[in-house]
N, C-alpha and C positions, 0 to 999 in steps of 0.2 A: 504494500500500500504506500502512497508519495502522500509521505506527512508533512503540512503546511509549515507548520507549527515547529520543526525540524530545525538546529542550525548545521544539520550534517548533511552536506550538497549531494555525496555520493546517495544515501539515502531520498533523497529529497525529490532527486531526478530519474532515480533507475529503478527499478522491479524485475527481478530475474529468479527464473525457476532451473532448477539445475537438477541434472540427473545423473547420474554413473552406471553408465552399463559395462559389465562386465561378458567379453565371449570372444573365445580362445585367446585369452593372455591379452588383447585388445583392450584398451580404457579409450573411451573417446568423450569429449566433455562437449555440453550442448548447453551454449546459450541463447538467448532469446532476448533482443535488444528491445529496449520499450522507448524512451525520450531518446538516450544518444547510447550507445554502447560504452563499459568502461572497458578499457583496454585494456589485455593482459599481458603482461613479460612473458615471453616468449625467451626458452633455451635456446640452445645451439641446436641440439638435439628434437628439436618440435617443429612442425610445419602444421600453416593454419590453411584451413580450407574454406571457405566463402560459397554459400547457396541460400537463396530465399524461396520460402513457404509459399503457398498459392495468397496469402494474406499478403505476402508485400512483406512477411519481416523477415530478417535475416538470420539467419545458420550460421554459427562458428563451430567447424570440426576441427580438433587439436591431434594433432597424433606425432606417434613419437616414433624414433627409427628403431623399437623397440619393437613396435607394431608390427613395420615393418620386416625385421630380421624373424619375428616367431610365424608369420605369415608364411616367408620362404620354407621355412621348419617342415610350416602345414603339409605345406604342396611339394615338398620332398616325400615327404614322409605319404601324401597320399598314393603319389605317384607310384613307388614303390609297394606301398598295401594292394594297389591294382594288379601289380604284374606278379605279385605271391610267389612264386615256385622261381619264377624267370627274374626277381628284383635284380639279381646281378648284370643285365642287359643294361642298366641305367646307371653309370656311374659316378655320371653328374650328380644325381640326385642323393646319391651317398657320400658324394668329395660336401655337397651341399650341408647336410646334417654333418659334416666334422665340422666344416667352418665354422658352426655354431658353438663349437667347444672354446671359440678363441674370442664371443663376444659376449652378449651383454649376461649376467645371471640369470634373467629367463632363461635365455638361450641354453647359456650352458646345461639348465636342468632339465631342459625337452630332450638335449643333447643325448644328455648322458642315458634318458629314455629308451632313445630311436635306436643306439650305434648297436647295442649289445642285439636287437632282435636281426638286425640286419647284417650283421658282422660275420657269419658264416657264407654269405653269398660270394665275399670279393675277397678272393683269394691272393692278389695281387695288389689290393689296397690295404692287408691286415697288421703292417708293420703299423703304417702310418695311421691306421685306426687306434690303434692298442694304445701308439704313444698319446694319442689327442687323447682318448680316453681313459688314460693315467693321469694325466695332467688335472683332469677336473676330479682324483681322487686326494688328490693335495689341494684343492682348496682351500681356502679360510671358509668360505660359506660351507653351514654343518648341513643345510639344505642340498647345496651340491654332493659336497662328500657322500652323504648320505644315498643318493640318487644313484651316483656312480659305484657304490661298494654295491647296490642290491641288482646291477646287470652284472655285475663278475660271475653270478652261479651260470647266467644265460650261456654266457659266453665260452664256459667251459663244459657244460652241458653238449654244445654244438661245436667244441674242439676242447679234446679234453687234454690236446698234445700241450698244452696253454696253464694244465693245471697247479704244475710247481711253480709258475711265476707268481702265479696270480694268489696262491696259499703263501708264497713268499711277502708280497705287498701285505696281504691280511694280516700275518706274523706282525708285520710293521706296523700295524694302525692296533691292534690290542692294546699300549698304552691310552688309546683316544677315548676317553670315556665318555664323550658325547656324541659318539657312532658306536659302542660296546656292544648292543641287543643285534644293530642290523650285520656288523660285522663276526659274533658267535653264528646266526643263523647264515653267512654265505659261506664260511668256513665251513658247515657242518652238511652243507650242500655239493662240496667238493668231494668229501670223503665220499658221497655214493657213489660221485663220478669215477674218483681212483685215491682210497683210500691211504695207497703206498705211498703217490706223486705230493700226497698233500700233508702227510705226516714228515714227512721226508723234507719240506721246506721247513714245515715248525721245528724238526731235530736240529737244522742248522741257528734258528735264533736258541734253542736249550744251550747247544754246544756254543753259544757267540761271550767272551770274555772282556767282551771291549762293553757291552751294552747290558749293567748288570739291571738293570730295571725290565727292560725287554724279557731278556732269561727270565726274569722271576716270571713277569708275564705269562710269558709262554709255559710256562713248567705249568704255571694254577689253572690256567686253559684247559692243557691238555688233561689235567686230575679230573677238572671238578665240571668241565664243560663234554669235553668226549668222551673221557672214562667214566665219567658218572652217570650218564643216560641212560637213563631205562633201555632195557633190551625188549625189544617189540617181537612180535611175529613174524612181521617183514623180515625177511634177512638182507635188506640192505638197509636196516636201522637197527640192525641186529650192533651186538657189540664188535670193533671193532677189531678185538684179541682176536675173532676168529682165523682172522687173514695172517698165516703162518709168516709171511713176509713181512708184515704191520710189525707181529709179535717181536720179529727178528731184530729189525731196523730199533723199536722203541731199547732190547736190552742192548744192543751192539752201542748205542749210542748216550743212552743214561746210566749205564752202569758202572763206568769212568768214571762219572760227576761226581760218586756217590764217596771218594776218594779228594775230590780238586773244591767241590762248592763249600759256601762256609758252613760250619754245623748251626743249625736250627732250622727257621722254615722251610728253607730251600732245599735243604738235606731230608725234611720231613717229608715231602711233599714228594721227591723223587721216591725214597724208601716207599709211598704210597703207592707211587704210581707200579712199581717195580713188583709188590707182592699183589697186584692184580694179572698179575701174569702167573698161570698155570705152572709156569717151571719153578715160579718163588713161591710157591703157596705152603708146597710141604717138604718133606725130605731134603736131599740135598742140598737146592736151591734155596730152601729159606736159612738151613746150618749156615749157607754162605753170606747173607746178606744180616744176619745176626752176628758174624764176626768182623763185618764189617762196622755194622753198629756199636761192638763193644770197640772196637778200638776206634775208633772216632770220638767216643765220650771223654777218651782219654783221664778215665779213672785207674788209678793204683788199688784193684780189686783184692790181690793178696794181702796188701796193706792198706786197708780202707780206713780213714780218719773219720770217723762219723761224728767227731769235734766240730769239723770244718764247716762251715751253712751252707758254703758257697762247694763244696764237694756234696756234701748231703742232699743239697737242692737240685741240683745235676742230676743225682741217683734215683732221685723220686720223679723229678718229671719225666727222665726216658725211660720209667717202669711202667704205664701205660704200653707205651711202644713194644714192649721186651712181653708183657704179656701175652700182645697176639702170635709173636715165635711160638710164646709155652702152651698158645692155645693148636698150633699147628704141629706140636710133638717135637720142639729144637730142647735141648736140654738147657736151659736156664739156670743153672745150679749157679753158675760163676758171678751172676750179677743177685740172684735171691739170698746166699749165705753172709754177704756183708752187711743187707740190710735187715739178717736176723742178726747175727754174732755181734756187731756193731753199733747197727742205730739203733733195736729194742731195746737192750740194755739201758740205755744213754735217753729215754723217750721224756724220763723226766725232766729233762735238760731244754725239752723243744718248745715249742707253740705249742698249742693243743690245736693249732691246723695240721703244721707237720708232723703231729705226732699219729692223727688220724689217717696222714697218706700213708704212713710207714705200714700201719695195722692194714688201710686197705689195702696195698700192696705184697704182704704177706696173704690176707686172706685169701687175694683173687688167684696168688700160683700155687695155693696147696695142694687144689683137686687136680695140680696138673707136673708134682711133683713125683718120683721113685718112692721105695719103701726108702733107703737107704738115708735121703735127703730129707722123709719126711721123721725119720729117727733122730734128726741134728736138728732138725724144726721144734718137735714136741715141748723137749722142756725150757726151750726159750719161753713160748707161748705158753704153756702153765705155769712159768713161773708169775707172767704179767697178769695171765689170766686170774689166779689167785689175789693177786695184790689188787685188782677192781672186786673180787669178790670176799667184803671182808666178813667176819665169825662172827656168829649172834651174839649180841653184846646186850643184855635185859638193862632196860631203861635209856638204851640209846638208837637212834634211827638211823640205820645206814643208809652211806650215801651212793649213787651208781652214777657212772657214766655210761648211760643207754648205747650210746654209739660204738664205743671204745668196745664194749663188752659183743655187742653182736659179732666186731670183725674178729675178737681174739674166738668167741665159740665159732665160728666159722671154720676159721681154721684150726681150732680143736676137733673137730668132726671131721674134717677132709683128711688132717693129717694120721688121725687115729685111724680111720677106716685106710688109708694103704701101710700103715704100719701098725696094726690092732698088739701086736705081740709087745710093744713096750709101751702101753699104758699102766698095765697092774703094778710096775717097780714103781712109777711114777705118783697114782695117782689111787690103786686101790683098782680099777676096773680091769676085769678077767675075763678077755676074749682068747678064746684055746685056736690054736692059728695048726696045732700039730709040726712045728718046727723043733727042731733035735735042742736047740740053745732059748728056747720058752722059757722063761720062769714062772714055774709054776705056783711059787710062792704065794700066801694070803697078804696081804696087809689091812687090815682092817681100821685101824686107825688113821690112815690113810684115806680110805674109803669114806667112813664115817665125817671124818673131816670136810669131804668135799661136799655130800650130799648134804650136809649141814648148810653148808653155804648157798651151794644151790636151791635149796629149798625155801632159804630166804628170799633169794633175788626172784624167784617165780611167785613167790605171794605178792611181792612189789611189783612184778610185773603184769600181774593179769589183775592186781586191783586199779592199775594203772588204766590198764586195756579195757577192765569194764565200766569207765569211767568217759572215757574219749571216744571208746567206737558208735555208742549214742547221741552227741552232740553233733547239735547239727547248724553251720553257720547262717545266719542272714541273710537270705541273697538282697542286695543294696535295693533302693527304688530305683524305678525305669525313669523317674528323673536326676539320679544321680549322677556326679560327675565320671569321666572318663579315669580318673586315678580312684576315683572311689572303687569302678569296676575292677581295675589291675588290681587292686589291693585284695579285693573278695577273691580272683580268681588263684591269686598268689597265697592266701590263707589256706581256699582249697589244699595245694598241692601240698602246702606243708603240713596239712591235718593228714591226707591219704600218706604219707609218707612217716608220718607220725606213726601213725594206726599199722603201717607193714613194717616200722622196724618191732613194736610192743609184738605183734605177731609172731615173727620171728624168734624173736628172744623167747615166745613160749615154745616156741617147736622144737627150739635144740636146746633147752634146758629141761626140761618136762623128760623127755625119754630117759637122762641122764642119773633122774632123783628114780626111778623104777628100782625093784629090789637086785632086779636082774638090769642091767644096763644098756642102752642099746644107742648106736651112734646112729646118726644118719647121713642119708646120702643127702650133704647139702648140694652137690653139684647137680641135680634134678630137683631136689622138693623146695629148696630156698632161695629163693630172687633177693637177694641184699638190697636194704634199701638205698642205698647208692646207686645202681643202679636204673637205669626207666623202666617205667611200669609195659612198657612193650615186651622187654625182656621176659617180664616172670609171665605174660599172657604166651609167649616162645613157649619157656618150660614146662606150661602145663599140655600145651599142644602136646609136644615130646611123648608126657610122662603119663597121656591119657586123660586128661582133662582135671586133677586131682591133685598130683605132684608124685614123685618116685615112678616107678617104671608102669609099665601097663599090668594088671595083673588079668589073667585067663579067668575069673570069673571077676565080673563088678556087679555091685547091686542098680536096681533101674531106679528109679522115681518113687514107687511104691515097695519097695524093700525085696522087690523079689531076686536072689540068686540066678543068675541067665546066663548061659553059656556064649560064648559067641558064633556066631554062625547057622543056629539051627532055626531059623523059623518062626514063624509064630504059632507053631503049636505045642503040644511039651516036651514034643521027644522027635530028634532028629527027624525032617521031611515029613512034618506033619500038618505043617501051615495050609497047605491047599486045601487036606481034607477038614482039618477046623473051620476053614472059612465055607467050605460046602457044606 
């Protein structure tokens, strides 16, 4: 509206409706002169176009050489969709779309489009394709990059001779975390094409010592991006260990490092990668990557100072590590005896952090030690074991450390069950093994003593149990805040986690107080609560839905005794006729 009343001229005189249309990359501005038109500045880059309306008013089209150059794009690009099969007859029209790599950022991102669908056609242009279209994988726009890394699968798809370059470039761009998702998904579109040609580029940035960010790169790529994908049905998204060559190339070339990179991440992450391969898993191959471990930590194991924090703390964080050797059958004795003979002893001495890794540490290798090893275990662990379980003392309340006490019965029961024959010297309990050097001996004060004890900590611990396994937390309101929630969901786990270590501590203490004794198999009936509650939902799978092994008869739902296998009627192959 031209308001009178105005002292703004441009207002006063002009009225203009403006629109922006948008189509194929095209802007074109439309004005509409009313009193006098105001003039616009005009780039370098813009040409005005001049046409009037059937009314007499006038049309200003703006358009920019931007217009222009994604137009040419078009009609390349049409040109070529028409002749399909035959596009390489036109070669114009494909020198046309490179040119595009060299102008404006539209350009370049139609570019980087067009080249990859059409790049199999011109056998004779594919040098100078490849380079124009590397050039826009270095750009600064994350638009381009991005555009140009997601034709690389295309183009190696329809030449796969192309694949170790182009897995080479991708090695390179892993540092670029604002292309990371599109450049894992082109990399992992190589491997279908040729999973040797493409592993075989990323071994050279593993093996590159000049570019240690890269290497790291590459190394957590290769773990947690290709080695960690689900293995499908497809067997070309199968895993990639299948390919005996893959196999070959990954140890021929990281198992050097495993010796030259520095110890920690890097080291951990090879060691990772390395025991997903079939040859490291068991037997020989994993004995060898376990002495490689022990001498990398560079501990003085004959003479182990379990003084030192800075030695001690070494020994406890690469006992995770050392216990998947013990879970694969490597004999671990060399690295489990210093942190019994050494750091038990000495436990008073720690944190009550490090003194629980020690415990869990010994707990988790006992079901996967010898007789021999678990007879030099025994009475380190009862002796501590005893010193958390103190003698009924009338008119005083003992105190426990719930924690401490699960991992030493733990490995009370594992170690007793492969060495049963030196419990009764020790502790009073009489398991007859029939060994020529048994002692047969009683001790009864022994005995007495223990079940004393125990009998204590299991009245404390099931008044405990009946006390927690009832309560039931709050859930917050649905208008609460977002840390309200974290907070309910993190009480959760610390009540369920509550509730299964008090559990526990009845399972392996209970059997113990019987007049007859009996150890159990914690390495099937007990999920430690350190551990995740997926693990103990494992062991009951295992063990029959119950815990311990499967037994030949269980009871159903309704108490009855049922054999397995026979029917639904009472007596072998009887089903059909009960049901007729």
């Amino acid at each position: 509206h031209t308001h009178t009343h105005t002292k703004n001229p441009f207002v006063k005189s002009t009225k203009y409706i403006y629109f922006l249309l948008k189509q194929q990359h095209q802007y074109q501005l439309f004005f509409f002169s009313c009193v006098y038109p105001h003039k616009k500045k005009m780039t370098s880059s813009e040409k005005e176009t001049v046409t009037y309306t059937e009314g007499g008013e006038k049309l200003i089209t703006t358009k920019t050489d931007d217009a222009d150059q994604l137009a040419k794009l078009y009609e390349a690009y049409e040109e070529l969709e028409r002749l399909a099969g035959k596009a390489g007859e036109n070669k114009d029209a494909f020198k046309t779309i490179l040119n595009g790599t060299k102008q404006t950022q539209s350009a370049k991102t139609l570019a980087a489009g067009f080249i990859p669908k059409y790049f199999k056609y011109f056998d004779d242009l594919q040098t100078e394709a490849l380079d124009s279209f590397l050039d826009l994988v270095e750009e600064e726009s994350t638009q381009i990059r991005t555009a140009a890394v997601r034709g690389i699968s295309q183009i190696c798809r329809d030449k796969p001779q192309y694949v170790t370059q182009m897995a080479n470039v991708l090695g390179q761009l892993l540092p670029d975390a604002e292309i990371e998702t599109v450049v894992t998904e082109s990399f992992l579109s190589l491997l279908e094409t040729d999973a040797k040609a493409a592993i075989e580029a990323l071994c050279q940035h593993i093996s590159n010592d000049e570019d240690k960010e890269l290497r790291s790169k590459a190394i957590s790529f290769l773990l947690n991006k290709i080695l960690g994908r689900r293995r499908r049905a497809d067997t070309k998204t199968s895993s990639i260990l299948d390919n005996p060559e893959v196999e070959e190339l990954i140890i021929n070339n990281l198992t050097p490092l495993l010796k030259k990179v520095d110890w920690g991440e890097e080291f951990a992450n090879i060691l990772h990668i390395l025991r997903k391969i079939p040859k490291y898993q068991k037997g020989e191959g994993a004995a060898e990557l376990y002495e490689i471990l022990v001498e990398r930590t560079g501990l003085d194991l004959e003479n182990f100072d379990a003084t030192n924090t800075e030695t001690l703390q070494t020994l406890v964080d690469v006992f995770p590590t050392v216990l998947q050797f013990a879970r694969a059958g490597v004999d671990h004795t060399n690295m489990l005896l210093p942190m019994v003979n050494s750091a038990l002893p000495n436990y008073k001495t720690y944190e009550p952090e490090v003194t629980y890794r020690v415990l869990q540490s010994i707990a988790d290798s006992a079901p996967h030690v010898n007789a021999d090893t678990a007879k030099q275990i025994l009475p380190q662990v009862y002796t501590v074991l005893l010193e958390h379980l103190p003698e009924p003392v009338e008119g005083q309340e003992p105190e426990y450390n719930f924690s401490f006490l699960e991992a030493l019965l733990y490995a009370f029961h594992a170690c007793g069950s492969r060495a049963p024959g030196a419990l009764n010297p020790l502790c009073g309990i009489k398991v007859f093994t029939g060994q020529p050097d048994e002692d047969t001996n009683d001790y009864p004060e022994k005995r007495e003593n223990f079940a004393q004890r125990l009998k204590l900590f299991l009245e404390k611990t099931t008044a405990y149990y009946n006390r927690y396994k009832t309560q039931r937390i709050e859930e917050p309101a649905p208008t609460a805040s977002e840390e309200e929630k974290q907070n309910f969901i993190e009480e959760k786990k610390q009540a369920a986690m509550r509730n299964r270590l008090l559990r526990n501590l009845q399972e392996m203490t209970r059997p113990l107080t019987y007049s007859t004794p009996k150890l159990v198999n914690v390495k099937f009936n007990i999920n430690v609560s350190w551990r995740p509650p997926s693990q103990e939902r494992r062991n009951k799978r295992k063990s029959g839905g119950q815990g311990g092994r499967p037994n030949k008869f269980q009871r159903s739902n309704d108490g009855q005794r049922r054999g397995r296998g026979r029917g639904r009627g009472r007596g072998r192959g009887r089903g059909r006729r009960g049901q007729q």
